[in-house]
VEXGU-909348 format. One record per residue (C-alpha): x negated, y negated, z. Coordinates in steps of 0.001 Angstrom, whole numbers, plus 524288, in hexadecimal, padded with zeros to 5 digits. Layout:
XYZ...
***
This chain:
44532EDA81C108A43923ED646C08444331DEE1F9C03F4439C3EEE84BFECC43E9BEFD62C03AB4455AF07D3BFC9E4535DF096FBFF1145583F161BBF84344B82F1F7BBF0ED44FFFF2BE4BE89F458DDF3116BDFE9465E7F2D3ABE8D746275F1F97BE56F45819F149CBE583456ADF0774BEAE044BA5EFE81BEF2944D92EF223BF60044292EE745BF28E44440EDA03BF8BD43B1FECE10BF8EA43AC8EBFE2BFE0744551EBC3DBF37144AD2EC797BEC83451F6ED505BF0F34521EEDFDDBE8E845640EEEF4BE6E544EA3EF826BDF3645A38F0204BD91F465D9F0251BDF08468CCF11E4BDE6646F73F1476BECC747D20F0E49BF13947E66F0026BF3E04829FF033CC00B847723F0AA9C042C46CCBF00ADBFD53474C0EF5A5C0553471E4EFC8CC126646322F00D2C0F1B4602DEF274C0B7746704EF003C190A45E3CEF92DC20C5452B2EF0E4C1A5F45964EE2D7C1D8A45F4BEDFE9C10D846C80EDCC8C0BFE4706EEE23EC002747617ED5FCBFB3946972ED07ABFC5646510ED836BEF7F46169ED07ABE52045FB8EDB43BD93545F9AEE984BD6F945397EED1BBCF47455FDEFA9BBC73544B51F0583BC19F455D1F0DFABBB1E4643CF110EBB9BC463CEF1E23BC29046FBBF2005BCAD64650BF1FB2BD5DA46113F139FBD23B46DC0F0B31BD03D4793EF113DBD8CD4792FF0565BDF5047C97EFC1EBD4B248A85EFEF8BD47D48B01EF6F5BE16C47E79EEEF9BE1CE47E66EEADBBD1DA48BB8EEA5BBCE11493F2EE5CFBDBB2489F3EDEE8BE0814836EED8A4BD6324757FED97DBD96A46D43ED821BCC9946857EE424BC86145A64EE51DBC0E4456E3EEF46BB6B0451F4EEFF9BA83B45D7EEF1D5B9DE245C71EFF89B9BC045F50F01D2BAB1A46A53EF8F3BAA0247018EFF41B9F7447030F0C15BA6EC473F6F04D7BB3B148096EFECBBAC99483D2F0D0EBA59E48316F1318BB54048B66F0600BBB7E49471F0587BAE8949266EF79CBB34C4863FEEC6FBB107481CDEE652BBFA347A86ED8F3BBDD446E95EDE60BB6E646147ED64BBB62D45919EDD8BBAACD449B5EDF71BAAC04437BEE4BBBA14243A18EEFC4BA5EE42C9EEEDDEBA73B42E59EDD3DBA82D42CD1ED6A5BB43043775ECE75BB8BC43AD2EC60FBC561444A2EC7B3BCFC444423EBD50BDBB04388BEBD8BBDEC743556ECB1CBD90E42D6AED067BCF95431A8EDBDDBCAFF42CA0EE58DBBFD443467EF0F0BB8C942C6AEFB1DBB27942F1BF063DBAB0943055F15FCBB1FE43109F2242BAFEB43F3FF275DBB02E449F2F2D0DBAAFF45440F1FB6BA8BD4565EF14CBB9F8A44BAAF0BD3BA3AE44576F0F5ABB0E143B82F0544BB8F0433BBF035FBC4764310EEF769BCB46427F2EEED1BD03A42B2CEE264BD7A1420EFED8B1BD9C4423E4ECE74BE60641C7FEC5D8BEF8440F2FECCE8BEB27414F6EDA1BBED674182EEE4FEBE28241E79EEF89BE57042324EFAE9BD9CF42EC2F02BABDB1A42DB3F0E2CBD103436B6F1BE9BD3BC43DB3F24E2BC83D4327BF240DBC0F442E2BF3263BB9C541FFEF2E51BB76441737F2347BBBD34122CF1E7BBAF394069FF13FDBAD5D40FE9F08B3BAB584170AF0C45BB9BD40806F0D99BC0B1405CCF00BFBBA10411A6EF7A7BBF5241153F00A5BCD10400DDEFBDEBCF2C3FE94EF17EBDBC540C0DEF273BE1C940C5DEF010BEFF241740EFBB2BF17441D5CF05E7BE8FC42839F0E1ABE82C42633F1AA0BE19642C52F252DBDCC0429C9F32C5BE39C435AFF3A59BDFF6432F6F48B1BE0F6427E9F54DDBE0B642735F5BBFBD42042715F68EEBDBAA43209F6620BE16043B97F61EDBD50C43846F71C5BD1E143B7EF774ABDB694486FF6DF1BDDB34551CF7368BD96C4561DF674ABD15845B5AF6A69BC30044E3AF6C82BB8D045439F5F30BB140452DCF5773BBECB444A4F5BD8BC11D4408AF5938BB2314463CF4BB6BB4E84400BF4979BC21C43292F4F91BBE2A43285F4946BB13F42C40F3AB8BAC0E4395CF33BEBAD4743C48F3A22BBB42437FBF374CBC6F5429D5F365CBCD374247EF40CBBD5B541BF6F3F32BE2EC40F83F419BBDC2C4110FF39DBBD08B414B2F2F4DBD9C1409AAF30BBBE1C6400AAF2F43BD50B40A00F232CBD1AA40473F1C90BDE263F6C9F22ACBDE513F6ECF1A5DBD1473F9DBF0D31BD57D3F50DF0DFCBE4063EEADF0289BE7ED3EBC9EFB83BF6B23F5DDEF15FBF7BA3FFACEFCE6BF352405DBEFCF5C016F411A3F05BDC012D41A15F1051BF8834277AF153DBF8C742818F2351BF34B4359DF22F2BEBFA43F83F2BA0BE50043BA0F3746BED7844577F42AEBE91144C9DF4870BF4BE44A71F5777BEEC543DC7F5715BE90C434A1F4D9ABF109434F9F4B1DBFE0742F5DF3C7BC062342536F45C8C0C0F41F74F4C92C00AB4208CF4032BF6E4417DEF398CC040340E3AF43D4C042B40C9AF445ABF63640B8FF3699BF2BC404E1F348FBFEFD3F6BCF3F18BFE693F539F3728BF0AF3F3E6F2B12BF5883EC98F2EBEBFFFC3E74BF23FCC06B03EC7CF19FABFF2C3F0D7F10B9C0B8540095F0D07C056040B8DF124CC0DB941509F1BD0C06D2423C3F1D74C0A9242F53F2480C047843A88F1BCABFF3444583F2542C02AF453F7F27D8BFF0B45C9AF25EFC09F6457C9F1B4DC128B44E68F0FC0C1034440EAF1128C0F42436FCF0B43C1324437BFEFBCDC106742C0AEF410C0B0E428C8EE798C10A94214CEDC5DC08F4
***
């Protein structure tokens, strides 16, 4: 598959599959091998087919998978050297690490892809974007606050992924202990619906042709509401909006 989807979204684990003429690729590897093996097979594509594993932080949402994918299998796995310090002292183990240094471009097969500094509560967190046959596309969830540097590298990209992980209103009234809603609400949490939908009110632009809203929490947001909200801000801004959801694939991007 040339093009990308979302394989999981949400704080039982992440993973994106990108994939272009010459290079395959996961964003995060934070859900079972076995499960990110038969989501890239529901999309036509073999596992062993990946060529790296690109990481944004050392969550356990975000690297569950590397027990299987990075240290029995092999693959290459990206990620700054603050990451893989925290990545090694979760394995007790090193997998074939290729370092970047955030905020440096570097290239991957035919790949251009740039790390840049977020918002969040880890070692060294980034967002992506990845630059490829004329398209860019940035891939930016866990982030607590969109600052100017993360409206900067996100401008002109053909598709985004976006963080829209809960409604303040409804981190109050969860049952959630007051330490998890200080984290969650905080500038090194997690983004909410209408701070996301001021995110892409910032860098909307014509040739902007689709976004994944990611990272929804499964107590305090729900697909509808982070739709509606994200949605009556943009309007009539002509760019399709979809959920990228836990359990199942969602919806796959073509180039």
């Amino acid at each position: 598959m040339i093009g990308f989807c979302p394989l999981a979204s949400g704080s039982k684990g992440n993973c994106i599959y990108f994939g272009s003429k010459d290079t395959k690729i996961l964003i995060d590897a934070g859900i079972s091998a076995k499960v990110i093996k038969e989501r890239l097979s529901s999309i036509g594509v073999e596992l062993e087919d990946i060529d790296a594993i690109l990481i944004t932080h050392e969550h356990t949402d975000h690297i569950r998978g590397l027990q299987t994918l990075g240290l029995k299998m092999g693959i290459p796995v990206f990620a700054n050297s603050e990451t893989a310090k925290g990545i090694y002292a979760a394995l007790n183990e090193a997998p074939k690490f290729k370092i970047f240094s955030t905020g440096e471009t570097f290239e991957f097969g035919d790949l251009e892809i740039h790390p840049f500094s977020i918002q969040h509560d880890t070692l060294d967190p980034v967002a992506f974007t990845i630059k490829t046959g004329g398209i860019k596309v940035g891939f930016c969830a866990d982030i607590g606050f969109a600052t100017t540097l993360v409206k900067n590298h996100l401008k002109d990209c053909d598709y985004l992924y976006i963080e829209a992980n809960h409604q303040p209103s409804m981190v109050h009234a969860s049952a959630r202990p007051m330490i998890y809603k200080q984290r969650v609400l905080s500038r090194q949490g997690h983004l909410s619906n209408e701070d996301c939908a001021d995110l892409i009110l910032h860098i909307l632009h014509p040739k902007l042709k689709h976004i994944h809203l990611a990272h929804l929490s499964s107590e305090c947001n729900s697909p509808e509401l982070a739709l509606q909200i994200v949605q009556s801000k943009l309007q009539d801004a002509e760019v399709r909006i979809s959920i990228a959801y836990q359990e199942k694939p969602s919806e796959p991007i073509y180039f």
